[in-house]
Structures are given as C-alpha cells and as structure tokens.
N, C-alpha and C positions, 0 to 999 in steps of 0.2 A: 179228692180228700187231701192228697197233698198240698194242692196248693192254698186248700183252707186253713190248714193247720198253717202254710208258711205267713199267711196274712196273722193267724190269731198271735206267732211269736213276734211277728213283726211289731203289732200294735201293742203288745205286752213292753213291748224297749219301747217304746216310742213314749208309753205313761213314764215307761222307769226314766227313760231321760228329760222328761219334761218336770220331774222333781231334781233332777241335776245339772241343770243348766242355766243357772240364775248367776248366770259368770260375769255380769258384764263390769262388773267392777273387780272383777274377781281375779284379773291374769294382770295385777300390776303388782310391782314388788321395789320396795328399796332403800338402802340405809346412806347414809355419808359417809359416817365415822369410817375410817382406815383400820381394816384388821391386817396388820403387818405381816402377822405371822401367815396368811392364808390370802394375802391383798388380794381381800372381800369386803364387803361392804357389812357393818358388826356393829355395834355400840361401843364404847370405851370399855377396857375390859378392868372396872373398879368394880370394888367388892361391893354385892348389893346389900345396902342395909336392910336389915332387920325390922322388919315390920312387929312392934311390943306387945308382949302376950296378954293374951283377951280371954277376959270372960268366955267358958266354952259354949254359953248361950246366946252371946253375942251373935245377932243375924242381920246383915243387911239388907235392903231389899230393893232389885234393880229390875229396871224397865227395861224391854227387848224383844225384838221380832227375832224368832231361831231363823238360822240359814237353811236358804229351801235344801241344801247338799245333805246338811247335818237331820233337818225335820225329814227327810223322805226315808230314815232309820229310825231315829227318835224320835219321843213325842214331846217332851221336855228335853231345857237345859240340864237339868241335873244328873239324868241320862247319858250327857256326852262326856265323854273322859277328858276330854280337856276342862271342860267349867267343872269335874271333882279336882284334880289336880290344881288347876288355881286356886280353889279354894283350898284345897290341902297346905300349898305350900305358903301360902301371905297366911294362913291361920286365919281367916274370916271364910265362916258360914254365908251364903248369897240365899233368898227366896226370890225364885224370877217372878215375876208377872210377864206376860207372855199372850202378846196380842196377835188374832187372826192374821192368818199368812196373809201377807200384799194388801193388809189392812192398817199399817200402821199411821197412818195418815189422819184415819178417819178417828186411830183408836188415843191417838195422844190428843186431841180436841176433849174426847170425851174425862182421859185422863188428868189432863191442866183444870179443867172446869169444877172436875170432884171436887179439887181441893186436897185430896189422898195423895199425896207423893211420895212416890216410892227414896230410898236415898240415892239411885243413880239412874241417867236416862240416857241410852243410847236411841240417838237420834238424828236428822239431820239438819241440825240446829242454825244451819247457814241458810236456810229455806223459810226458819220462823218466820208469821206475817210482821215485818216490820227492822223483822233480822234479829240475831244475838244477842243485841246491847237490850233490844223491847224487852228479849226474855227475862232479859237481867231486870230491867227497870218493872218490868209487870210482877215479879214478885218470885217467878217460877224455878230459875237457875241463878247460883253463887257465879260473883265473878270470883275468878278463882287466881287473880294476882299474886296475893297475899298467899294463899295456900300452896300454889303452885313452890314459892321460897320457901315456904316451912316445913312441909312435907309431899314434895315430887322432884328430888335431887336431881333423879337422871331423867325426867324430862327435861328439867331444867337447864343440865347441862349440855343435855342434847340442841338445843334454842339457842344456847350461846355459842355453840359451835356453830352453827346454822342462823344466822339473821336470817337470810330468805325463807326458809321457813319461819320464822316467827314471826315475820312480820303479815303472814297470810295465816294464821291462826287466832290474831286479835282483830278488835273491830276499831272502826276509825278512832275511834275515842283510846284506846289502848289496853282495851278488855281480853284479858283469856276466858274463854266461858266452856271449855271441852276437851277434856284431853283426847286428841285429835288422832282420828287415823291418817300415819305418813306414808308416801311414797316416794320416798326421797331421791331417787336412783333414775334417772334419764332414758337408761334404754329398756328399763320396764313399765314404762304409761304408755308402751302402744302393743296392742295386742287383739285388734281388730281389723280386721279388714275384708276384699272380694276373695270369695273360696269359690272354685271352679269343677268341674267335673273333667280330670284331663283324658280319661279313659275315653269321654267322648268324644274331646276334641282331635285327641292319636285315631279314632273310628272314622271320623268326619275330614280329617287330612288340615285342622286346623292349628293356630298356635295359639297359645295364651293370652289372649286378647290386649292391648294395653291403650288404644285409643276408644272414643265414644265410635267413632265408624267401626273399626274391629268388635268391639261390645255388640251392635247392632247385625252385623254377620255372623257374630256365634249364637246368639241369640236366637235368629229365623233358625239357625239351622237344626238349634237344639227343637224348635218347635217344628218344626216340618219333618225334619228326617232321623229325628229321636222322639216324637211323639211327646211334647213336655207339653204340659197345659199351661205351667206358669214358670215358662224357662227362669224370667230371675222373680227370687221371692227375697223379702227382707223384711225384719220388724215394722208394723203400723201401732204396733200397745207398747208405752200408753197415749201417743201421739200420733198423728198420720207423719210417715216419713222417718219416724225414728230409728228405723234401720240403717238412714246415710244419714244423717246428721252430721253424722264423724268428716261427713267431706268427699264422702260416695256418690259419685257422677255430680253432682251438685257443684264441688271443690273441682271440678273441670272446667268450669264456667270462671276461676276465677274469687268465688266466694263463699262461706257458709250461711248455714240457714239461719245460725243465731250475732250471736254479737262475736265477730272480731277485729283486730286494728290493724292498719297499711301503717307504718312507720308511726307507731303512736298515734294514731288518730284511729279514732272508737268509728266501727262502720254495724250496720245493722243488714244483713246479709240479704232478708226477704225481702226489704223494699226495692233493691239495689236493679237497675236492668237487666244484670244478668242473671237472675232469679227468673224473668220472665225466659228468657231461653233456654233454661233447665225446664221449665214448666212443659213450654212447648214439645220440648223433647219428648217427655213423659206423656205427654199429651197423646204422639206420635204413639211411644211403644206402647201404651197401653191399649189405642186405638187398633194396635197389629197385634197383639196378644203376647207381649213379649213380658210383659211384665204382669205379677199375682192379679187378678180380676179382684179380688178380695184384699187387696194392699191396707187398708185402713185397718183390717182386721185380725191380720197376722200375728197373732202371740208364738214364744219361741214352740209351743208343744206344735202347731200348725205347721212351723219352721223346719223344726225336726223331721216332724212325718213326710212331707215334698222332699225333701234332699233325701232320706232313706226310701224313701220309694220310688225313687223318680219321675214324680211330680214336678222337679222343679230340676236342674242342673246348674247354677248357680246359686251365691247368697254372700251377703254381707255381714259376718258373724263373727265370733270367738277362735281363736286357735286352741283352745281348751276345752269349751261347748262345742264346737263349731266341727273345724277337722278332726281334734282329738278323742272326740262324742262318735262323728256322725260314719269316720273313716273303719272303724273295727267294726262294725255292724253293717256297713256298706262290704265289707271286703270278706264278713263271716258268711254271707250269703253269695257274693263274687268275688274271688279273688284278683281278680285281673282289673275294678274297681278302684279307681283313683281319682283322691282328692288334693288338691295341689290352690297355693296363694296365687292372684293373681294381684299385678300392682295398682294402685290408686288410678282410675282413668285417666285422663288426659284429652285434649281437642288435638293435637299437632304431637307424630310422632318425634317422641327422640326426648320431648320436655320430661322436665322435673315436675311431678304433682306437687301444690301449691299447699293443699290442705290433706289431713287423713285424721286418723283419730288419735288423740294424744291426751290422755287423763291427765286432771289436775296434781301439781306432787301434793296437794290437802283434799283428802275424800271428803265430798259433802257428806257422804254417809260415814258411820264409824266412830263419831266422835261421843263422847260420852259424858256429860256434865252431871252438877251434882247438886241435887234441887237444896231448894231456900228451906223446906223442912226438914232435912237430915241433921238429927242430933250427933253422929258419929262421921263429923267432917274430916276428922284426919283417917279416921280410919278406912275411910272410901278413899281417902287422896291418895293413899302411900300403895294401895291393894292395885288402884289406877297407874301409879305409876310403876307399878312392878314388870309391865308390858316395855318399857323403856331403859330396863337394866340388862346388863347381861345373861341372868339367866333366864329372866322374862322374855328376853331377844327368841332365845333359843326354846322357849315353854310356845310361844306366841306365833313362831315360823315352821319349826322343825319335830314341836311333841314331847313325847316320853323318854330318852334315851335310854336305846335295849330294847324300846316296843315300835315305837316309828320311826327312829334315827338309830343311826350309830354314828363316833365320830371319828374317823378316816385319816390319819393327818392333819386333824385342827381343821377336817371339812364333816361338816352334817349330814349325811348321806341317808335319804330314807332306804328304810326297810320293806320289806316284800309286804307288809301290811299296808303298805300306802300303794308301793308301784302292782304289786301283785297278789289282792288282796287273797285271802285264803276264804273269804268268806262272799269271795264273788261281788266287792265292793267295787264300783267306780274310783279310779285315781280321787277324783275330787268330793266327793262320800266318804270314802278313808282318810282323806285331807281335813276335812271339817269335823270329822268325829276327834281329831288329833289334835289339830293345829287352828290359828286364823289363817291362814298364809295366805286359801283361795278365796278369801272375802275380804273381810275389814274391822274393823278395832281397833281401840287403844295402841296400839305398837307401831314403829317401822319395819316395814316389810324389807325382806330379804332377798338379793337377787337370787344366794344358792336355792332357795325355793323353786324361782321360775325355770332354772336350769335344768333343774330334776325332771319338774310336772311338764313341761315339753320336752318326752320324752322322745318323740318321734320325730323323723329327718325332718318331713312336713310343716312339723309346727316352728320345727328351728329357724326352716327357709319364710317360713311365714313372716314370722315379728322380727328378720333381715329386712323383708322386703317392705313392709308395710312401715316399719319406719324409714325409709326413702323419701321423705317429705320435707315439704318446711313449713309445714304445721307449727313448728317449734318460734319461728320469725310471727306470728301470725296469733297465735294464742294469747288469753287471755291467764295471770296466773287469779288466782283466788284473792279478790279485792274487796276489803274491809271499807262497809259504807258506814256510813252514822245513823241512827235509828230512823229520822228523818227520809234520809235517803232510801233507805232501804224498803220503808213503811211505802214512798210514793212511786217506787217501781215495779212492787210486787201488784199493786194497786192495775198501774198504767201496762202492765207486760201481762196480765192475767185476761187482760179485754185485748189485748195486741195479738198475744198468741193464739185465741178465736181465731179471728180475724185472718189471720197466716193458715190455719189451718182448712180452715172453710173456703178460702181463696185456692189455695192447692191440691186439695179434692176436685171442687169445680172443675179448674178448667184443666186438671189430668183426667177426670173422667169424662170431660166432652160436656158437661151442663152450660157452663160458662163460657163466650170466645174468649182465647188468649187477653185482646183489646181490652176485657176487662180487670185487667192486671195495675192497670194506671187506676182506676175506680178504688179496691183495694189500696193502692198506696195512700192515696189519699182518705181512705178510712181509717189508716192508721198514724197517720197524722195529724187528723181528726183526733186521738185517742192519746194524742202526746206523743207518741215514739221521740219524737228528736229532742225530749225533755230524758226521755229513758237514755238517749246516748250521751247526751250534758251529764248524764250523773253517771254514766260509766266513764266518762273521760273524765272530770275529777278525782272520779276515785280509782283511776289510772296514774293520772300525772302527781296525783297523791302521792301515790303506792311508789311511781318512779322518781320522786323527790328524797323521798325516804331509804329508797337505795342508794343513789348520790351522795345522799348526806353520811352513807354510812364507811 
C-alpha cells in the first residue's frame, strides 16, 4: 500500500509539473541600459509618460495563448494579477481571446481568415508564411514605424541605444511590425543544457562525463548496473531530436542540426558529413539501449516522469524545468538524490565545445503587433510600450512591490510569494501569476530575475557551465529577409525539414543503412537547400553590412 500510494503522489507531481514546465524560452533574461546606481541591467530611469485618460468603457481586445505556468492556476488572463495591474495602471480595459493551449498555430489561421481582428496579436510573427513584411502587405498587421515615433518613446529610445537590436526587429525592407520580446543581456540566452544524475555516478565510482566515449560508459552503466530502461531521454515534440538541437552530442561532431556559419559563410548542418557520424552514433546507442526507445515521442511530461522515477538518469533540459523542477521531488523522496550540469560533449578530451544552446537576444515568440483593424492605434501603442519604461521594466520582470518584490538597495528582490510560495505554488507559477520574467513579452527581460529564480547552487553551476561554448562564434542573430525571401524558404525548408527528419529516425532506429545518408542529401538538394543557404547568406552579409556601416 505504501508503495501504491508513493507511485499515485508521484504521478500527482509529475501532471503538476508537466503544467510547469513549458520553460524553454522561459530561463533567458536581459537589458542593456546601465543602471548605475545597482550596475544592473534597467531601462533609463525617465519618467514614464502618461498614457491620456479614456473613456472607462474603452476595451481593447488582444489575441493570446496563456502561459502553461500561469494556465495550470488560471483559466483566464484576467485572472492573473499581473494582466489586472497592467491594465490598472496604463488605464486600458484588455478582452483576451484566448486560443487552446499549444494550439496557437492552428488557431491564428483560423483567426487572420475570419476577418475579426482582435486590436493586438501576440504571436510569433517572424514565422508568418512569407515573413512579417507579407503580414504587413496581406493586410493583417500595421507596420508600425510611424507609430513606434509618436507613441512608443521608450521603445524607441531603447532602439537608439541599441542598433543591434534594432536592426533584428525590422524586416529587410525596414519594417517594425511587433513590439518585440528582448533579451538583451549575453549571459542569459543559455540556460539549457546535459543534466546528470551525480548520485549515481558517486554509486557507480564514475565522473561527470565530458567526452562522447565517457557519455557512452556512463551510459551502459546507468543501464546495466542502475536498471535505466532509457539511461539518456531528451525532447522528440515537436520534432525528432529536438532535445539537442541546441548542439547536444550533435555539436561534438563539429556542427548543428540547422543552419549555422564557419566565419560568415551560411552552412546547413544536416547535409554536412558529419551529421552522418552523429547519426551513426545514435544508430549505435539506440541499437545498445542507451538512448529513449521512444525518442520521437518524448514530450516534456514523459521527460519529467523518466528523470523522477528513474526511468532515465540523464537528459538534456532546463536549469529551471529541468534541475530546479525535477531536483526537489527527486530529493523529497531521496535525500541523498543528486542532480548536477554536465558540460556540452566533446570527441577529444580537454577541447572547447563548439556549439550548445544560446537563444536569440529577439524571441520569435513574444512579440506583439497591432492588427490593420484596430480603431485605437495609439492607444494599444503607448499600453505596448509601457513594458519598455521603467516602471513597466519593473511591472514586466519583478511584479507588485510589497506583493512579489520588495526593493533592497535599488535591487528588486522577490518576496516569499514567488521563492516560497505560501500557497504551495512552484517558483515559476508564482512567477507567471506575477511577472513575464519566466516566459516572454512586450519587455526586456532582467538579469536580477534570473539571479533570483536560480536559486539553487545547481542551477548557478549549470548556466556557468553550459555557457562554456562558442556557440556565440557560430550563431545566427535574428536576420530580416524581404517578403520574397522569406515566402521561398518557408516554402523550400518545410519539404527540407521532412526529409531531415525522416532520414534520422531511419537510420537511428536501424530501418535505413547509414549509406543512405548520401541518398538523403541529395533529396534535399533535390528540394533547393543550397537556394535556402543563398538566402540565408544574403541576409547575413546584409545584416553584416549594415553593422559596418553603422
């Protein structure tokens, strides 16, 4: 009976966390601007204007998927104290429309077609079929140039302080179309990477793995002499492989899975030969049992349940979701239970990992434009840009002050409502009910956020470790094509990424031999790829023309 009961709490966390853990954009944070007085990262500290007093029945109405953090408490926005306080304080009313969770995809198709538009859409408008500028020209979203100078001062001013960001918020043509979620700040766009089980490896007399032969001996060992059925598990939804994407074991070989550049020059990672030797790899460990049997189908709630039960003793995940989730639940039932970062792998000990995960400083997601039917254009503009003033800074990162912050010596410090909630909330559920900090929006995010919400030694050595890379040499920033461009990649990459993924299923799960790795390449060349690198190296050397010149 005991141990029925410890399975039914077990599975009880494992639902509660699989509503909290939609982090994956969620652990980056960061501003430019110099706060002197706290040398932090802050907005300029001018006084925000005054958004002009409105009719009390003035209502806007904005489009929006809730955060799964914030929806696994509420059911609506209007429910969460932060969307009452924003609307309290800029003095506009909001009616959300609010489309099925991890359906938003499907549900703005249906929304752009009605013809109904709401007056704000948050979306991720850099994904539109054809890009931003199409939205703009198809009739859907204001470019918002004009607007932007007349009423969004402190975005505004934010931009001019910032070229590099601004020049990754417009489209080639010189469009702003969304007031954009920022991550302005360097050492918080990495916040993923390998999480390890070190309890077993101090049991097992091993170390922290850091080469692909080391990975490969903790591995067997977790499955032989710890009983793991799928020693390493990682994200397959909503792609096969989306768990290392970031440059997990993959970025050992030298390359990633999608587009990145060797010294300015655009490479496409899957066609590359040494993709074929990752493959083979996986080929290997899936053939010895080392890796999820079920790899294609891994969503995070599967994810969860293997690392807390141990199902699994590795995984490539969150320091937030990931350690900060799985390590208190892990350690509530064992004490002696330890979860610890392990660094990006490697072929040859002693090197520098090449690739790891490193978010764009512009989230595709977050940004938020202001469709072609809204009659109360300023009035959305100025409520938008209030995320970019100082006390939106602080509404947008930190909450309430006196309910989720207090302020410290000119530092933001959450309250025991966020770290320790009284209501039995997860850090990032009290965070979302509060703040945006641990997702995205209209705002620049705040490093004092990330300082706080890794609270644990754990998480600190983690995003030490995991940004150890040169992801940074190697990355792509956020490059503005022309409608044209954009319309014939989404086109040519939607039949390419098939093809990549049907090719490395195959022949990891043994369907296909390795050999037909070269057959693959040439189907995707067949399908244009090296027309899709031509238009990402333009709209590179664009993008790097345009900093020269500046």
């Amino acid at each position: 009976m005991k141990l029925q009961r410890e399975c039914s709490r077990i599975a009880l966390m494992v639902v509660f966390i699989a509503l909290t853990s939609l982090l994956t954009a969620c652990e980056q944070s960061g501003t430019d601007s110099v706060d002197k007085t706290s040398n932090r990262s802050a907005p300029s500290k001018q006084q925000a204007p005054h958004i002009p007093a409105m009719n009390e029945q003035l209502t806007l109405t904005y489009w929006a998927e809730l955060n799964g953090n914030a929806a696994s408490i509420k059911s609506s926005f209007n429910e969460v104290p932060f969307f009452q306080e924003w609307q309290h304080r800029t003095g506009i009313k909001l009616h959300f429309i609010q489309p099925p969770t991890n359906q938003a995809k499907e549900a703005i198709n249906v929304l752009l077609t009605s013809g109904e538009l709401p007056d704000m859409i948050e979306y991720e408008w850099i994904n539109y079929p054809g890009g931003p500028e199409k939205a703009i020209n198809d009739g859907y979203i204001l470019r918002l140039n004009d607007i932007i100078d007349q009423y969004a001062p402190h975005l505004k001013q934010y931009l001019n302080e910032h070229p590099d960001i601004d020049m990754q918020i417009r489209t080639a043509n010189g469009s702003y179309y969304a007031f954009p979620f920022i991550q302005g700040d360097d050492e918080l766009r990495t916040y993923q990477g390998p999480i390890i089980r070190k309890d077993w490896l101090d049991e097992l007399g091993l170390k922290v793995p850091t080469t692909i032969d080391e990975w490969h001996t903790v591995l067997t060992a977790f499955k032989e002499r710890k009983g793991a059925e799928a020693p390493l598990t990682f994200l397959g939804v909503p792609n096969p492989l989306f768990g290392i994407e970031g440059g997990g074991f993959i970025g050992a070989y030298g390359i990633k899975k999608g587009f990145y550049h060797e010294d300015g020059k655009i490479k496409f990672g899957a066609q590359e030969p040494e993709y074929k030797e990752f493959l083979t790899l996986f080929r290997d460990w899936y053939a010895e049992g080392l890796i999820d049997k079920n790899l294609a189908a891994v969503d995070s709630e599967t994810q969860d349940m293997s690392m807390i039960i141990g199902r699994s003793g590795a995984s490539i995940w969150n320091a937030g979701a990931g350690i900060g989730t799985w390590l208190p639940i892990l350690q509530g039932n064992d004490p002696s239970a330890e979860l610890v970062a392990a660094p990006y792998p490697v072929l040859n000990k002693g090197d520098r990992p090449k690739f790891g995960q490193l978010a764009p400083a512009i989230g595709s997601i977050g940004g938020v434009a202001i469709s072609s039917n809204s009659q109360h254009v300023e009035e959305a503009a100025r409520m938008l840009d209030y995320g970019y003033g100082p006390e939106g800074h602080l509404l947008f990162n930190f909450g309430i002050e006196g309910v989720s912050y207090v302020m410290k010596d000119g530092y933001p410090a959450y309250t025991d409502t966020i770290l320790k909630n009284p209501d039995k909330l997860a850090p990032a559920q009290a965070l979302a009910m509060y703040t945006r900090a641990s997702y995205f929006g209209p705002f620049v995010q705040d490093t004092r956020y990330m300082e706080q919400y890794y609270n644990l030694p754990e998480q600190k050595e983690a995003v030490r470790l995991w940004s150890s890379t040169d992801a940074a040499l190697h990355s792509l920033p956020t490059l503005p094509k022309t409608e044209k461009e954009n319309t014939e990649m989404s086109v040519i990459m939607q039949e390419v990424n098939k093809v990549v993924d049907e090719m490395s299923l195959k022949i990891i799960f043994g369907t296909e031999p390795v050999e037909s790795f070269d057959m693959f390449v040439e189907q995707m060349k067949s399908l244009q790829i090296d027309r899709a690198i031509q238009i990402q190296q333009q709209a590179l050397d664009r993008y790097n023309q345009a900093v020269s010149a500046r």
